[in-house]
LUMNU-153722 format. One line per field, with one value per residue (C-alpha): x, y, z; residue in three letters; chain; residue number from 1. Coordinates in nm, 3 decimals. Layout:
// LUMNU-153722
east	c(X, ...)
north	c(Y, ...)
up	c(Z, ...)
aa	c(ALA, ...)
ch	c(A, ...)
i	c(NUM, ...)
// end
This chain:
// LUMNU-153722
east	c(0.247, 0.158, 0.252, -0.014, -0.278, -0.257, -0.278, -0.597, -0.762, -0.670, -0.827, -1.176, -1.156, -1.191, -1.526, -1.663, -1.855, -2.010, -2.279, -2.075, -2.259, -2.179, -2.150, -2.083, -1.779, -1.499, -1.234, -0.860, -0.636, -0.249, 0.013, 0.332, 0.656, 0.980, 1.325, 1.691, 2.116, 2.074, 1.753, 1.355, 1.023, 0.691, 0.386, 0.037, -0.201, -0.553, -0.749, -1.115, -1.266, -1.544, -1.653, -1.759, -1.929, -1.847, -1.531, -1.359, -1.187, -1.076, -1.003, -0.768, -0.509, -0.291, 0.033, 0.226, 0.565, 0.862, 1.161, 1.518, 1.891, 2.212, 2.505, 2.815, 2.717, 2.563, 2.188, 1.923, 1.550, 1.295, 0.871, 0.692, 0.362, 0.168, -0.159, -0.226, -0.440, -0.508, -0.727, -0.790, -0.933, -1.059, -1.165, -1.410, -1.278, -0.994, -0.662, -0.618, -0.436, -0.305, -0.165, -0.075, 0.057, 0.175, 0.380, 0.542, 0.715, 1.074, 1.383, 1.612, 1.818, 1.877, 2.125, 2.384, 2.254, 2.235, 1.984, 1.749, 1.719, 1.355, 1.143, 0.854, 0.894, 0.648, 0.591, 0.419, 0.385, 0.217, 0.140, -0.128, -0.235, -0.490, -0.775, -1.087, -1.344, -1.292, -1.651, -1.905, -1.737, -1.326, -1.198, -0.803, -0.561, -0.219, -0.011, 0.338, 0.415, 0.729, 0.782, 0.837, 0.971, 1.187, 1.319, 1.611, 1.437, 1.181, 1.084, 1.070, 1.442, 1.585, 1.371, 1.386, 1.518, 1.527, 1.863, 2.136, 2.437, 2.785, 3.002, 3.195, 2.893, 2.837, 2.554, 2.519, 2.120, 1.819, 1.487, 1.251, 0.964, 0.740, 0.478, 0.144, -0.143, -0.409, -0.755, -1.082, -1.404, -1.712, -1.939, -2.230, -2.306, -2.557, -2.869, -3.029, -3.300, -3.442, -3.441, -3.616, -3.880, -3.947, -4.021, -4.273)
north	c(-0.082, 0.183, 0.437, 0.287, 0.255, 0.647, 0.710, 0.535, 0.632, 0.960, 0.918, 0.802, 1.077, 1.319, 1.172, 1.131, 1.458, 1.381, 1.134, 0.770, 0.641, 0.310, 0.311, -0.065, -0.223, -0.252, -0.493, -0.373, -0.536, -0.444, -0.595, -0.509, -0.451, -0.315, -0.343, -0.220, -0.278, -0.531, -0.689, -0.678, -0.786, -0.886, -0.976, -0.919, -0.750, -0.799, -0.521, -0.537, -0.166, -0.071, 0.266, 0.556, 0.868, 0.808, 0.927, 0.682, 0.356, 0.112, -0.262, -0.546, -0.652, -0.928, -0.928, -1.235, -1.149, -1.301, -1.071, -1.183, -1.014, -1.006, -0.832, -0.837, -1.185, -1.316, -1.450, -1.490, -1.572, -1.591, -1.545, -1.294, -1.289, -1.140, -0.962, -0.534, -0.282, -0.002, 0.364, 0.577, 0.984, 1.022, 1.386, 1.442, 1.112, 1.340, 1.245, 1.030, 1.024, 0.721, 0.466, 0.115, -0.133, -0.451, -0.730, -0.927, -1.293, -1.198, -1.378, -1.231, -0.890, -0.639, -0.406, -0.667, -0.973, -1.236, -1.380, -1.198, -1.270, -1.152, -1.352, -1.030, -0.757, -0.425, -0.204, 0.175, 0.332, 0.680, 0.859, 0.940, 1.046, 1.042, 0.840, 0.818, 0.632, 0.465, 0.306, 0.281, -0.080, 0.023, 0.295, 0.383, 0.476, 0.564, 0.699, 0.709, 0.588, 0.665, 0.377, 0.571, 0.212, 0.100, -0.252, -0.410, -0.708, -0.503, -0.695, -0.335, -0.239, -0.411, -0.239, 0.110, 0.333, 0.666, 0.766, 1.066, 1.088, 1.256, 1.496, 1.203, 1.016, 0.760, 0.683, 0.795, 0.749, 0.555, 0.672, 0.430, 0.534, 0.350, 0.359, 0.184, 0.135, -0.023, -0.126, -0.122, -0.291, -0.196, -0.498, -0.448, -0.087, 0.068, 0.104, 0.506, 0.547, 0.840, 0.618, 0.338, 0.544, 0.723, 0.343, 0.289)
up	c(1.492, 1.785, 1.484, 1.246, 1.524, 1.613, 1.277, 1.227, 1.498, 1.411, 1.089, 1.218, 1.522, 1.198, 1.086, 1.426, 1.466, 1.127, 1.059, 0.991, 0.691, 0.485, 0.164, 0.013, -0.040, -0.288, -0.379, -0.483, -0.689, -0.727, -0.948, -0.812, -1.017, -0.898, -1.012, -0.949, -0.998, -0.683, -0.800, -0.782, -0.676, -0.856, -0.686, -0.627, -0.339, -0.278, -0.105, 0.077, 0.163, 0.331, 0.197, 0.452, 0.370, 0.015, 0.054, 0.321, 0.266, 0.523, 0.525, 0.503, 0.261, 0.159, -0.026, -0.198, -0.398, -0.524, -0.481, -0.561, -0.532, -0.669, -0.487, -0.646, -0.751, -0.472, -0.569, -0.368, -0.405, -0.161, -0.169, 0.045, 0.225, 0.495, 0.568, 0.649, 0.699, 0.493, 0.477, 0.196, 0.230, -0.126, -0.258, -0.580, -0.743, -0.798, -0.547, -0.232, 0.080, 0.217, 0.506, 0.452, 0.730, 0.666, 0.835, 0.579, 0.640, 0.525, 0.682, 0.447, 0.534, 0.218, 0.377, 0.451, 0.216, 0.486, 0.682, 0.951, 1.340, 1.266, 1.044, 1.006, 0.824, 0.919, 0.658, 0.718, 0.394, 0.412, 0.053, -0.178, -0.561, -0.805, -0.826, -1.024, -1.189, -1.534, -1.553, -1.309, -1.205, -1.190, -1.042, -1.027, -0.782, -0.871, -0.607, -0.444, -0.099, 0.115, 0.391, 0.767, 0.907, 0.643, 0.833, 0.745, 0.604, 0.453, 0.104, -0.112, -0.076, -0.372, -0.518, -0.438, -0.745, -0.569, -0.490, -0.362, -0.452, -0.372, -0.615, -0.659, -0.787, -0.498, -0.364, -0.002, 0.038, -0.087, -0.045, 0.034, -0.206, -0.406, -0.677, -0.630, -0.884, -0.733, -0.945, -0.742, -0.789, -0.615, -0.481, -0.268, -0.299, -0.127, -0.266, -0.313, -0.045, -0.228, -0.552, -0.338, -0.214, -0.517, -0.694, -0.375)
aa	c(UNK, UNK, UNK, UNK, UNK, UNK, UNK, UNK, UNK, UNK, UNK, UNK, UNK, UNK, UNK, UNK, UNK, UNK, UNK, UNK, UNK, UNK, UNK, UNK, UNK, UNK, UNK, UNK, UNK, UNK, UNK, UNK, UNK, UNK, UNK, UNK, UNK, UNK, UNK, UNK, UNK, UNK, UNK, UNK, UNK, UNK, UNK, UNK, UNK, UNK, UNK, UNK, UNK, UNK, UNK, UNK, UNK, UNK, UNK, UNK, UNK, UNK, UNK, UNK, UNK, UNK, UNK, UNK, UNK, UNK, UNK, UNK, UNK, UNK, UNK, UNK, UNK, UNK, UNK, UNK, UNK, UNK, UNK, UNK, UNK, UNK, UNK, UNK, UNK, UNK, UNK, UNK, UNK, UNK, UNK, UNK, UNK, UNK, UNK, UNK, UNK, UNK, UNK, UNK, UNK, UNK, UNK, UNK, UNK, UNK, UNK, UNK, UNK, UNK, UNK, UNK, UNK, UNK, UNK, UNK, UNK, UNK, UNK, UNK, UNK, UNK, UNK, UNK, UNK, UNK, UNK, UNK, UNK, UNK, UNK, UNK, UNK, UNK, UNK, UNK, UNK, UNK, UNK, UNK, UNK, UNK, UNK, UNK, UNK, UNK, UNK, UNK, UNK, UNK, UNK, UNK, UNK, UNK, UNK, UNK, UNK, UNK, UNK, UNK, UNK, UNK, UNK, UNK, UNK, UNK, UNK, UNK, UNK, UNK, UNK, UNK, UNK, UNK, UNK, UNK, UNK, UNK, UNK, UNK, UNK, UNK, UNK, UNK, UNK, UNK, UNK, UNK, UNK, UNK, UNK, UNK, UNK, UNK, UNK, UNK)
ch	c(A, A, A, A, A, A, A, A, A, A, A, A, A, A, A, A, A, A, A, A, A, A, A, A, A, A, A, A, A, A, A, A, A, A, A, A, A, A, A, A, A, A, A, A, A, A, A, A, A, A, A, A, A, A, A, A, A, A, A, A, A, A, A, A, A, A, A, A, A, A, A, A, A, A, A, A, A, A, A, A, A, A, A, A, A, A, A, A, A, A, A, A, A, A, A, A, A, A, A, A, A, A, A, A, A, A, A, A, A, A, A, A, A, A, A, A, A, A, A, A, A, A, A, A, A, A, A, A, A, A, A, A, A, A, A, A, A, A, A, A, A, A, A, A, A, A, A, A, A, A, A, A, A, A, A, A, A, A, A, A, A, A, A, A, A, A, A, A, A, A, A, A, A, A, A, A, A, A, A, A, A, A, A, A, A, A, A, A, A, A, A, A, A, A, A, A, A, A, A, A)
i	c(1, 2, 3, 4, 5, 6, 7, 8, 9, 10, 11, 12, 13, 14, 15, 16, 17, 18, 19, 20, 21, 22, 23, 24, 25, 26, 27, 28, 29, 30, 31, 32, 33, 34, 35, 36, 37, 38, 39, 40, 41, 42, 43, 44, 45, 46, 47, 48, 49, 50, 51, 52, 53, 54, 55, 56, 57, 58, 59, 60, 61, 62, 63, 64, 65, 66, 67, 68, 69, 70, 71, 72, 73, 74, 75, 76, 77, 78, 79, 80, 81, 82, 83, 84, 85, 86, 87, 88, 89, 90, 91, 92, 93, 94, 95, 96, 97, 98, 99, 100, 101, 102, 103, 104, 105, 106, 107, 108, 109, 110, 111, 112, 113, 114, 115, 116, 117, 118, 119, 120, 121, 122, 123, 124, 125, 126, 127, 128, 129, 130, 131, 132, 133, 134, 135, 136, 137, 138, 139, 140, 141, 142, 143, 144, 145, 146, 147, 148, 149, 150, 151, 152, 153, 154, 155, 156, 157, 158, 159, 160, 161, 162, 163, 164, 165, 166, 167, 168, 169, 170, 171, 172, 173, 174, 175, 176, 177, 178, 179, 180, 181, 182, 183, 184, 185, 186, 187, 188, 189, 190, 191, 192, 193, 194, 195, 196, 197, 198, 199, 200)
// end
């Protein structure tokens, strides 16, 4: 959490010699799909942003998911929830950089398959990608996120698909990475004061 909070204000530090203007709102919506040899997730995320200097997007989330495993026979299911923050540095409706914390209610531990001392979950997941408009009303992000905490309990791991192996073929490492493809939906925009004037 103290990680997530420098980051941010790290972020806003950036924009502070600039003039801090606000630019409307948008809502995000994320379908969430990920699966693996020791099982999956697939569940939703709703995003609110608050749009600065055009470019800047900051706001809360919330994530429900269903994520299940199966090691070596042993199935378990269990539902996840639990709110974040997010901000997004957009440039030319082109590619985005990102950081997402969340703190997910998830009793279950995915390293050894057994249940977790700590019912939370945090989740720090820095990345970024493309993003652009597809109408005036949707605009796309699709990006890749690599999570700095990585907990024990953390929801994501039986999901993660990125992995390093030995010579002998074993798997020694897995990366906890991501893919993320968020839709957004602008509500509340701000109106053009030169367009206003101009109709007075």
């Amino acid at each position: 959490m103290k990680h997530f909070i420098a980051i941010m204000l790290l972020a806003l530090s950036l924009n502070s010699n600039a003039q801090m203007t606000y630019d409307g709102q948008e809502i995000g919506a994320e379908v969430y799909a990920g699966f693996s040899s020791l099982g999956g997730a697939f569940g939703f995320e709703l995003k609110h942003a608050s749009i600065i200097n055009k470019n800047f997007a900051v706001g809360p989330s919330l994530r429900i998911q269903r994520t299940w495993s199966n090691n070596f026979g042993q199935k378990t299911n269990i539902n996840i929830w639990g709110p974040g923050v997010f901000a997004h540095a957009r440039y030319r409706d082109m590619v985005f950089a990102g950081v997402e914390f969340q703190m997910l209610k998830s009793p279950f531990n995915f390293i050894n398959f057994t249940a977790n001392p700590k019912k939370w979950a945090p989740t720090l997941f820095l990345g970024g990608g493309f993003c652009f408009k597809l109408s005036k009303s949707v605009r796309l992000n699709a990006a890749i996120f690599y999570d700095v905490i990585n907990a024990p309990n953390s929801p994501f791991r039986s999901s993660y698909s990125f992995k390093s192996k030995n010579q002998a073929g074993q798997v020694v490492r897995i990366f906890p990475i991501i893919y993320r493809v968020t839709f957004f939906f602008p509500i509340g925009q701000k109106k053009d004061e030169n367009n206003s004037k101009d109709k007075e």
